[in-house]
C-alpha positions in Angstrom: 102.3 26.2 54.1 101.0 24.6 51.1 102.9 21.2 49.8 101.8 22.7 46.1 103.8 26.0 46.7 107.3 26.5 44.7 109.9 26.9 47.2 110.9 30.6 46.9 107.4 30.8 47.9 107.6 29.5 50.9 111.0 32.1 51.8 108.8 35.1 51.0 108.0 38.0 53.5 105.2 39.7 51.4 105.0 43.4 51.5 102.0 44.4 54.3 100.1 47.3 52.9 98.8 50.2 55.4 95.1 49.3 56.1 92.4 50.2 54.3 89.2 50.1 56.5 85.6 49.2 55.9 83.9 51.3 58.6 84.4 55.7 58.3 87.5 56.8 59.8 90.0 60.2 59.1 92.2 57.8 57.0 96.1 59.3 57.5 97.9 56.0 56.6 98.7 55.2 53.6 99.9 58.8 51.9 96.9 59.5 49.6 96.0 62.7 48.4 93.1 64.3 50.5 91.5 65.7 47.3 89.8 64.6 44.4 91.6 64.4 41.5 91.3 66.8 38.3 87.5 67.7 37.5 88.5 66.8 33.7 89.0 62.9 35.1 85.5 62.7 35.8 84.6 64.3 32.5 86.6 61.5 31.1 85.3 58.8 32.8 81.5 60.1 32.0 82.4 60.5 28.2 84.4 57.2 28.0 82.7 54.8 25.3 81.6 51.7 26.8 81.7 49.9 23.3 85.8 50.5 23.1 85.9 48.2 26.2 85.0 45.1 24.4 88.7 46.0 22.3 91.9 45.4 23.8 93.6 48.9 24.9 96.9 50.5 23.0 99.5 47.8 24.3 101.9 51.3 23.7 99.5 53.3 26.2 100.7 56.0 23.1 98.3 58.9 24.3 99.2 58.4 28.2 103.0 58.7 27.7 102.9 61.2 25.0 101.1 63.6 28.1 104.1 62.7 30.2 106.9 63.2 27.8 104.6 67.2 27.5 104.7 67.4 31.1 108.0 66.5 31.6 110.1 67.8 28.5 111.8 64.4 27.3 110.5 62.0 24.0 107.6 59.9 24.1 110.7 57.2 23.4 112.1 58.0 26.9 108.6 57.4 28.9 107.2 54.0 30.2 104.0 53.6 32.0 102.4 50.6 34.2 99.8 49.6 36.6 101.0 51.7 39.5 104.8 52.3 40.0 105.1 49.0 42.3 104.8 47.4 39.0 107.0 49.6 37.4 109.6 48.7 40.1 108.8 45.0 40.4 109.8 45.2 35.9 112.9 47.7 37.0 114.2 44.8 39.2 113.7 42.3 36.5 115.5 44.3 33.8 118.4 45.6 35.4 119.1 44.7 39.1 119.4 41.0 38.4 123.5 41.4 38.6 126.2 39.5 40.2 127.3 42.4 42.2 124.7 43.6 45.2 121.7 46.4 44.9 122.7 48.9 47.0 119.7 50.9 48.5 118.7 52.6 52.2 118.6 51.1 55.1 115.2 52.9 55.9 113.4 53.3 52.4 110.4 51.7 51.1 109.7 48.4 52.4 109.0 47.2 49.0 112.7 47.0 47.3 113.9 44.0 49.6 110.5 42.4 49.2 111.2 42.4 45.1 114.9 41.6 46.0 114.2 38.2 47.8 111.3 37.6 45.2 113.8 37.7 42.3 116.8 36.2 44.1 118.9 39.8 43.9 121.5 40.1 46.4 121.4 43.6 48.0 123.2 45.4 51.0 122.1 48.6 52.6 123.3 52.0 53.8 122.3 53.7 57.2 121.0 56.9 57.2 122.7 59.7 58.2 122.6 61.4 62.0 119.7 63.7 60.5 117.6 60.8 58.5 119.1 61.7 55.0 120.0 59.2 52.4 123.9 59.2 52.6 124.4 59.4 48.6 128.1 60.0 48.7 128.3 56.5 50.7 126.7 54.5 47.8 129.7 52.4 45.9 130.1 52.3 42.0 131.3 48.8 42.3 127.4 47.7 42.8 124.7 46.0 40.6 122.3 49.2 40.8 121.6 52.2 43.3 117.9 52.7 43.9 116.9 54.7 46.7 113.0 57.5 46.7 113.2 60.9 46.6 112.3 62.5 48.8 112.5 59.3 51.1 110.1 56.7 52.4 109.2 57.0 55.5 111.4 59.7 56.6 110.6 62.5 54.0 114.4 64.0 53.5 115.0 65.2 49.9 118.2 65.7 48.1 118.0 68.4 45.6 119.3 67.4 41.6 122.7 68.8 41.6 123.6 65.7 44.7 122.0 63.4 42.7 124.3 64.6 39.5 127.2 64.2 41.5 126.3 60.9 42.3 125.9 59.8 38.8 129.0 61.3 37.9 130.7 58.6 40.2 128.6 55.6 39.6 128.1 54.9 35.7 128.3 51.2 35.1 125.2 50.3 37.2 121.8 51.4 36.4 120.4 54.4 39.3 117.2 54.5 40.1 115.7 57.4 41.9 112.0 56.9 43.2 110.1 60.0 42.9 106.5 59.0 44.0 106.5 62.1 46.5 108.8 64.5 44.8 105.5 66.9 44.0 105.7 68.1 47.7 108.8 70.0 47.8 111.2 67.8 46.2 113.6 68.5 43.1 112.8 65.8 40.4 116.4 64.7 38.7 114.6 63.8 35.2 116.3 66.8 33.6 119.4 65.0 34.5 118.0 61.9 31.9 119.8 63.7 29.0 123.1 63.5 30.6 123.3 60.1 32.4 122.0 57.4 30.3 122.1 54.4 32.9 119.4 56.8 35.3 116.0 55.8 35.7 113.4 58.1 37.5 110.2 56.5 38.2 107.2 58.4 39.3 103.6 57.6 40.3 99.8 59.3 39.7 98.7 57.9 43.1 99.7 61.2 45.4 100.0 63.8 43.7 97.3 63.2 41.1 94.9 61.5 43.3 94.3 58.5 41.3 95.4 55.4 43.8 92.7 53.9 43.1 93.3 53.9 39.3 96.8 52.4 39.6 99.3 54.0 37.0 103.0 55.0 37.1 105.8 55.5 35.0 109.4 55.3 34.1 111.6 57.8 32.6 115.1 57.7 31.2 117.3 56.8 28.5 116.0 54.7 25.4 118.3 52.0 25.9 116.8 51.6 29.5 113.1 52.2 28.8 113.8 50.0 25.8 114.9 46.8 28.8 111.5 47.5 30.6 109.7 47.2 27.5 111.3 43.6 26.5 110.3 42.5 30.2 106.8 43.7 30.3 106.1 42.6 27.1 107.4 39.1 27.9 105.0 39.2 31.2 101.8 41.5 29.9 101.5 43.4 27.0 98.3 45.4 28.2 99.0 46.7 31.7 97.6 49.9 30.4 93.4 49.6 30.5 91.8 52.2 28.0 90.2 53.8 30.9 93.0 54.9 32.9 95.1 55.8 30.0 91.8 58.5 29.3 92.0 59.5 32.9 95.8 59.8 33.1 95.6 62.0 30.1 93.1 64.0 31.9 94.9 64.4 35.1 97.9 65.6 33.5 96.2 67.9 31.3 94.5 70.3 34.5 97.7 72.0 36.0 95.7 74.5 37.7 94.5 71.9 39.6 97.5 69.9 40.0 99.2 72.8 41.3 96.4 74.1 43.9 96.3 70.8 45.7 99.5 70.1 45.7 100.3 73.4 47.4 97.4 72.7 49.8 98.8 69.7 51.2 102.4 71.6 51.1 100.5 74.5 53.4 99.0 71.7 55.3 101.6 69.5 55.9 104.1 72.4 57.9 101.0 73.7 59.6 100.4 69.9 61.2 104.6 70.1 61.9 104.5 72.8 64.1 101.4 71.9 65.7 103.0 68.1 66.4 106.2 70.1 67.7 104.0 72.3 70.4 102.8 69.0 71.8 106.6 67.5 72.2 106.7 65.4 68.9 110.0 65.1 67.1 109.2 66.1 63.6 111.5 65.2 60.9 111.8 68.0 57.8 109.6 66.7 54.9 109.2 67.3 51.0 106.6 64.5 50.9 102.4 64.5 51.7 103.3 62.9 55.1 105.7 63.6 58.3 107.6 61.1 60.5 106.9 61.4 63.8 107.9 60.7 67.7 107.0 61.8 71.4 109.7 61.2 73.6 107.4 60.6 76.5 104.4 58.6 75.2 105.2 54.9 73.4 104.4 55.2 69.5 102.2 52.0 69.7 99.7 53.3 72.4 99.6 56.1 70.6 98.7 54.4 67.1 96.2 52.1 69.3 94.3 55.6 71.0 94.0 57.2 67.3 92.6 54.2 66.6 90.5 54.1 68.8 89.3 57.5 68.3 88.9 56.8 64.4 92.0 58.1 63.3 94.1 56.1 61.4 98.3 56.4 60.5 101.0 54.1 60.5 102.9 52.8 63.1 106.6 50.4 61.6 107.1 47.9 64.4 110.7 48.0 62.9 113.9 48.3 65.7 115.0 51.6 63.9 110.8 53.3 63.4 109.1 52.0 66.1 109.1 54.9 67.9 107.9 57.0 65.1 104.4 57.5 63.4 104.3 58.3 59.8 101.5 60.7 59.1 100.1 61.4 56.3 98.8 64.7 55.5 95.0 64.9 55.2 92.7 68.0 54.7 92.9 70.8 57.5 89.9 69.5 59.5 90.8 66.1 59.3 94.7 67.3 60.6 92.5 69.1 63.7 90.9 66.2 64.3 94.4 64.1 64.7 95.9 67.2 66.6 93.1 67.4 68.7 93.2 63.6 69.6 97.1 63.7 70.4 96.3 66.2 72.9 94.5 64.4 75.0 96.4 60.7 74.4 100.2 63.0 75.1 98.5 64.8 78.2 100.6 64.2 80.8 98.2 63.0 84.6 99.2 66.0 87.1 
């Protein structure tokens, strides 16, 4: 540790990202979308002016949110975008979970919302999952400085549908809810028609899975004006341009092709409950998913050799060396060949000797 640090950094536990590898391997860890994203992104990219990048980009990102508020029926007023949805979060934190009362989120949920909650000194307590993995919603208290919990969840998949989450915000009002919906384009039920009714909920949302652009880095915020309003005030007191003029062309772009949208996302659906009951004829314990990957666990063969032997075969998913995941292996769901390949490995690593 460095005598030059500040002190809180010295306390952190950074946030470990799945791996991204250098050599060519069937790449099932880190939830991207198997498929290219929209043919009318390249066409953006190819008829982008090169001169327009010696100008600063729309601080507003006007044309990027005015496609979102289109796809998603609400006002360009009600829509905030940033460079990926972990820095969406990261300004949702800032803006409204900086309370004297405790965040209350999932014991099991993405590993990034107690990261951000040591980061900004927000006290948080968590909820245990129910006996079949779901996010116990009717457990969450309204005496709390914020709810936030993804829907469907992270790393287990379970999805409530919108008339739960309603009932939730009927009983918690005075805190700000937010609902993570970076997978709900898999079989999920997104509560952003529910925006109108609740002011103090806050659905964020991401163009990494479903639209295939992770390596573009944009997400979004949607929900009353008075909240998107306290996300604005932060970013703009951190970065006024998150927004690059290229991405906010090939945003516009993805949105635009719902054809294509649509047929991949309905590919990895197809895909995803093909690779389930192929993992449950070779003894896995498959949780239920509505998200692009399924949680996974043989009750005879240890999780960790398992993640070592795809390895080692060039297969790549993600093992939690958690107390309450380290059994399981999150999966994500990859084209059909490259889901043969991984069933086709497991196999011979779950074949029992005799």
């Amino acid at each position: 540790m460095s005598k030059f640090w500040s002190p809180i950094v010295r306390e952190l536990t950074p946030y470990v990202p799945g791996e991204q590898p250098r050599e060519q391997l069937i790449k099932l860890n880190t939830n991207e979308n198997p498929y290219p994203p929209a043919p009318g992104v390249e066409q953006a990219l190819r008829d982008y002016p090169i001169d327009h990048l010696r100008l600063y980009p729309d601080p507003e990102a006007t044309a990027l949110r005015q496609a979102l508020a289109d796809v998603h029926g609400v006002e360009l007023d009600q829509v905030f975008v940033g460079n990926g949805s972990d820095e969406v979060l990261a300004l949702a934190f800032q803006a409204f979970f900086c309370q004297h009362k405790p965040l209350s989120m999932p014991a099991i949920t993405y590993s990034f919302y107690p990261v951000y909650c040591r980061l900004y000194g927000i006290d948080y307590r968590t909820l245990a999952l129910g006996d079949e993995w779901q996010v116990p919603l009717e457990a969450f208290s309204a005496d709390s400085g914020g709810v936030i919990f993804a829907n469907p969840n992270a790393p287990t998949g379970h999805g409530h549908g919108r008339e739960a989450i309603a009932a939730l915000l009927e009983r918690v009002r005075e805190c700000v809810v937010l609902v993570d919906e970076a997978y709900v384009d898999f079989g999920g039920e997104s509560a952003v028609p529910l925006v109108s009714r609740y002011p103090n909920l806050l659905v964020t949302g991401t163009f990494s899975k479903s639209r295939s652009l992770a390596g573009l880095r944009l997400g979004y915020a949607i929900g009353s004006r008075e909240l998107i309003e306290g996300l604005e005030r932060i970013k703009n007191s951190f970065n006024s341009y998150p927004i690059d003029s290229i991405a906010n062309a090939a945003g516009v772009a993805a949105l635009l092709d719902t054809e294509h949208f649509e047929a991949c996302r309905e590919k990895v659906i197809t895909t995803r409950e093909r690779t389930r009951r192929r993992l449950s004829e070779l003894g896995f314990e498959v949780l239920p998913s509505q998200a692009n990957f399924v949680l996974a666990r043989h009750p005879q063969v240890d999780a960790a050799q398992l993640f070592a032997g795809l390895r080692e075969r060039a297969i790549l998913v993600r093992h939690f060396n958690t107390e309450a995941l380290r059994d399981f292996m999150r999966i994500s769901i990859g084209t059909d060949d490259e889901m043969d390949s991984l069933i086709e490995a497991l196999e011979g690593l779950c074949r029992q000797p005799g």
